[in-house]
N, C-alpha and C positions, 0 to 999 in steps of 0.2 A: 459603293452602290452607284450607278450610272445613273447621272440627271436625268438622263430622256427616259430610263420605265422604274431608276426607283428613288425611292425618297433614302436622303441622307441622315446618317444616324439620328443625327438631333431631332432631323424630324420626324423620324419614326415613332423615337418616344415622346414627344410634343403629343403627337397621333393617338398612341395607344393611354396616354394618361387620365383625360378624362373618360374611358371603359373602362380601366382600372376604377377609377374614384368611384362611377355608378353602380359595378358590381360592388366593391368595396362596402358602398352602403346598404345592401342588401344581406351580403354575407361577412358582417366587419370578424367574427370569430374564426371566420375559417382565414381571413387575411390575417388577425394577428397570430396564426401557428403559424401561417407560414412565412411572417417576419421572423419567428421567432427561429424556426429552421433554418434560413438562410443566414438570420447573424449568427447562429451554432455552426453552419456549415462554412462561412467564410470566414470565423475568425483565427487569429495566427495561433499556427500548434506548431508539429513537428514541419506540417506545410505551410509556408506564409501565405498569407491573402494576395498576394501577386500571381501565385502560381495556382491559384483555385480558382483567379477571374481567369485564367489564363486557358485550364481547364472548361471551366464553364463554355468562355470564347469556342474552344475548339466543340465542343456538345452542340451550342447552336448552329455552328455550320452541319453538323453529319444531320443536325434536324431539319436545317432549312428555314428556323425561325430566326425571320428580321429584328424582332423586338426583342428574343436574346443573344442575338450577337449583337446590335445596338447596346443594349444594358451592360452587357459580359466586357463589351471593347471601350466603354467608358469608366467601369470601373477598373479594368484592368490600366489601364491611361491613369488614372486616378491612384492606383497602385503600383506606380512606376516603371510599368512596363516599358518594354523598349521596342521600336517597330520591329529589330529581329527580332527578339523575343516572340512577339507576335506573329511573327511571319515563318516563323520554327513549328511554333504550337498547330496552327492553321496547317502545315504540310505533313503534318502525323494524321491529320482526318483525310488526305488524297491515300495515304497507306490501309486505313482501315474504313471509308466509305467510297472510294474511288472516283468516279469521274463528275457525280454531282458534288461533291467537296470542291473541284476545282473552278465552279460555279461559284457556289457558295462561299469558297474560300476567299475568293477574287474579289468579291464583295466586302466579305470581313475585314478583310487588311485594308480595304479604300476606308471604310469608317472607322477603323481601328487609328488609323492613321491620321484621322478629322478629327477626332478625342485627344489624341498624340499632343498634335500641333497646339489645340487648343488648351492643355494642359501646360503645355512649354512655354505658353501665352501668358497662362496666369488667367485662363478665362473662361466660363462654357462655350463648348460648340454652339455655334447656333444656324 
């Protein structure tokens, strides 16, 4: 994401975390299904959890949401991905969402790649 109009991964979700917590307090049953969904949906099966953040990654770019391809590109960082990996995944959504994907896309691998580094660190983005 480009410093001058957007915020970087990390801070995207710094951003979005406390609306999570205040909605959170309001509807905490509808957050824990959908904790409970997403550790059903990301944990290792026939797919490993690398290649479901991986997925995920590619779903928020064709949506355009910062705050999941921020989440999608740290844990997929967190799950070993590799920038090609990421940068494969990310060129499957210019095939089937076309030229805003190469926006989005363009975006996702800069903070896919800030998760990366950070990861390779031994440390949060920040």
């Amino acid at each position: 994401m480009s410093e001058h109009t957007h915020a970087s991964g990390a801070e995207t979700l710094r951003a979005i975390g406390p609306q999570h917590r205040q909605l959170r307090q309001v509807i905490p049953d509808v957050y824990k299904g959908f904790g409970a969904l997403s550790a059903a949906a990301f944990a290792d099966g026939a797919i490993d959890r690398k290649t479901k953040e991986l997925i995920a990654l590619a779903i928020g770019v064709v949506e355009g949401c910062d705050g999941c391809i921020a989440s999608h590109a740290q844990a997929a960082a967190r799950a070993g991905a590799t920038n090609q990996e990421a940068a494969e995944a990310i060129g499957v959504t210019f095939l089937m969402h076309g030229g805003p994907a190469t926006i989005h896309g363009a975006r996702a691998y800069e903070v896919f790649r800030e998760f990366r580094a950070a990861a390779d660190a031994g440390q949060e983005a920040s």
